[in-house]
C-alpha positions, 0 to 999 in steps of 0.5 A: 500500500501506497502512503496516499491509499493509507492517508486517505484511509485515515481521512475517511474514517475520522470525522471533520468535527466529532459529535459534541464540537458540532452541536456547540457550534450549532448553538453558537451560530444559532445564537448569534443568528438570534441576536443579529435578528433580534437586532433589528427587530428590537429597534422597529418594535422600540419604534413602534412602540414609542408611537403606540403603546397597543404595540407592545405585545407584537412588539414582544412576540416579534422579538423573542420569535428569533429565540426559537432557534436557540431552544431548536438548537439546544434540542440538536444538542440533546439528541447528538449527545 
């Protein structure tokens, strides 16, 4: 056997990312996907809400909706471990 045919027997057998790196780099993403939604998110529905004071609600609901994704990403975590 080749140097190359062992290498690349190596290769196929390892994982680029074992199983706990992945799921806590699915979280970091999703966490950081989170907060730059909610960026912009939070200042229209601050806007929003200092012309009309009925908007709060909407204005929460619209901001805590990008969350999802870190509780859906926390829920991967679980699953893979």
């Amino acid at each position: 056997m080749s140097a190359l045919t062992l290498l690349q027997e190596a290769q196929a057998a390892a994982p680029a990312l074992e199983a706990p790196a992945a799921a806590a780099l699915a979280v970091g993403l999703a966490a950081f996907g989170a907060g730059y939604a909610e960026r912009g998110i939070g200042a229209a529905a601050m806007g929003a809400i200092a012309e009309d004071d009925d908007l709060f609600v909407n204005g929460l609901i619209l901001t805590v909706l990008p969350e999802t994704l870190v509780i859906l990403a926390l829920v991967v975590v679980f699953l893979v471990s």
